[in-house]
Each structure stands twice: as C-alpha cells, then as structure tokens.
C-alpha positions as CSV (number, residue, x, y, z in Angstrom):
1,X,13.0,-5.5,-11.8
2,X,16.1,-6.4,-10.7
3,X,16.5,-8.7,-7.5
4,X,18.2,-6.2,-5.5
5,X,15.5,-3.7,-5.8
6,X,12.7,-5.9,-5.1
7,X,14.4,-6.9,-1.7
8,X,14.7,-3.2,-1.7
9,X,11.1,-2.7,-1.8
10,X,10.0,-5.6,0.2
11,X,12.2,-4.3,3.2
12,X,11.0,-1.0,2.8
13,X,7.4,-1.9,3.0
14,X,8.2,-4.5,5.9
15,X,9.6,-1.9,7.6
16,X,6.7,0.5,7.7
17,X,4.0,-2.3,8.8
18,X,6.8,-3.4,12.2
19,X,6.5,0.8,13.0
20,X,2.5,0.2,12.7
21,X,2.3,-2.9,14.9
22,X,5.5,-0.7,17.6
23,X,2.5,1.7,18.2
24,X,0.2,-0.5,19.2
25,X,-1.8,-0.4,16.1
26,X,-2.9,-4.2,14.1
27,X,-0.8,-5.4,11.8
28,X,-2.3,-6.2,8.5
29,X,-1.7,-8.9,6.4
30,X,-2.1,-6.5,3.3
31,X,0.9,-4.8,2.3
32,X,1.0,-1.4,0.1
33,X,3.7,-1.3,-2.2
34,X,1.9,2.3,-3.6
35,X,5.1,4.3,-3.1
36,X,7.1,2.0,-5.0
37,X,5.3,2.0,-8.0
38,X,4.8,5.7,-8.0
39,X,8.9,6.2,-8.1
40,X,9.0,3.2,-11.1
41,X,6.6,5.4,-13.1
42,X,8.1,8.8,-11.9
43,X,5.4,10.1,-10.6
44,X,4.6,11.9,-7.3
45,X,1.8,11.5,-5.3
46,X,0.4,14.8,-5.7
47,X,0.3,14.1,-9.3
48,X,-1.7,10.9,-9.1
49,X,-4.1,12.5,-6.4
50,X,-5.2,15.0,-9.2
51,X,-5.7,12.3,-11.8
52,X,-7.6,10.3,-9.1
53,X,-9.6,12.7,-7.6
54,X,-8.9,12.0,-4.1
55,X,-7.4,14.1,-1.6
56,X,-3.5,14.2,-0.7
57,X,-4.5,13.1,3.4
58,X,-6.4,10.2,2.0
59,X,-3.5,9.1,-0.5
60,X,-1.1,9.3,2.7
61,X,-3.3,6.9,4.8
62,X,-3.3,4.3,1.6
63,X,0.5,4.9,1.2
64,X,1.1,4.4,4.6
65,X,-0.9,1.1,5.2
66,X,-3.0,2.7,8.0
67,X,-6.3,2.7,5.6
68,X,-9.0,0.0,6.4
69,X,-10.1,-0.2,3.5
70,X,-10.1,1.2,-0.3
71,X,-12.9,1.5,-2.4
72,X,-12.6,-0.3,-5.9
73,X,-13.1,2.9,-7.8
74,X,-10.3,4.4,-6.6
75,X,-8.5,1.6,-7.4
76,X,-9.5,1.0,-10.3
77,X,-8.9,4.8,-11.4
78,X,-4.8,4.3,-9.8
79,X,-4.2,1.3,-11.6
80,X,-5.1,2.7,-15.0
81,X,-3.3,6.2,-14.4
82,X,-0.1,4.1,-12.6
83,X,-0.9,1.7,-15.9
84,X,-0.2,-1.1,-13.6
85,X,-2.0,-4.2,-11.6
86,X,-3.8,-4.8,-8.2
87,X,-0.8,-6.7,-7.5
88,X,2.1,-4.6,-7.7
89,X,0.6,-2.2,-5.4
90,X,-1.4,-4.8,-2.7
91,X,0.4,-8.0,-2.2
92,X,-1.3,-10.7,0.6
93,X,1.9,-11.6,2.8
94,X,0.1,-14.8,3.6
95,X,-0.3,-14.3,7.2
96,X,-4.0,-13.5,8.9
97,X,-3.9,-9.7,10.1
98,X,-3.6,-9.6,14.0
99,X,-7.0,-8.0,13.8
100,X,-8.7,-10.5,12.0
101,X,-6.9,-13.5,14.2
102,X,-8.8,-12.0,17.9
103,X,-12.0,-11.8,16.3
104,X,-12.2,-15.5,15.7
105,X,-11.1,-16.3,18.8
C-alpha cells in the first residue's frame, strides 16, 4: 500500500476512536481497521455479513470500535472470506485502553 493511503487509513480510524472518547465513552487501545480492508477487497459489509453469518447491527458495532469484544469464530470466518490477517484489521496502538488503566488503579 502506498504511504499516502496508509496515513489515510490511520487518520481515519484515529478519528473515529477521539469521537468515541468526545462522548464520554473509553477509549480502547485496539483499533479496527475493518472498513479499510473491506474497500481494498471491494467488498461491502453487507456482503461479508452473509458470508459470516452475523447480523449487519453487530458488524456496525465491530466496524465502529464500540464492540467489547469479538469472538474468534467470527474472526476467524472474516479473515478467510476478507483473505487477510488478524493484523490488518486489529492493530494494538500500544497504549493501555483508558478502561483498563482505572481498574488497576
């Protein structure tokens, strides 16, 4: 991918996670990169919820970074119909989630 677009896509999924933590809500330390992958392989999300099997509310919480958590199945069955790795949709921006950081205090 070319430099450009990477910023492209690390701005864009910055961006989402500073609206999160504006509304109050924890900041995770997890970011999605789900939407970016989907446009790199042309495919929409409606399309990957019918090859996964899950429902197009729960793909939206994923996308958005609002889901708690994500069940390895499902991941498993968006890698293989994306054709791509853990990593190039959930990166660990090296930071402890603000959630995480008040319970061990």
């Amino acid at each position: 991918m070319h430099e450009f677009g990477e910023r492209r896509m690390v701005w864009a999924c910055a961006e989402r996670n500073i609206v999160s933590a504006e509304k109050g809500e924890a900041a995770m330390a997890i970011r999605i990169y789900l939407d970016e992958v989907l446009k790199s392989r042309n495919m929409t999300s409606k399309e990957l919820c019918r090859w996964v099997g899950i429902t197009e509310a729960n793909l939206s919480i994923l996308r958005s970074g609002k889901a708690k958590g994500v069940r390895f199945g499902t991941l498993n069955k968006i890698c293989y119909h994306l054709q791509c790795e853990v990593g190039e949709i959930l990166r660990f921006d090296g930071q402890l989630g603000e959630e995480e950081d008040e319970k061990e205090r």
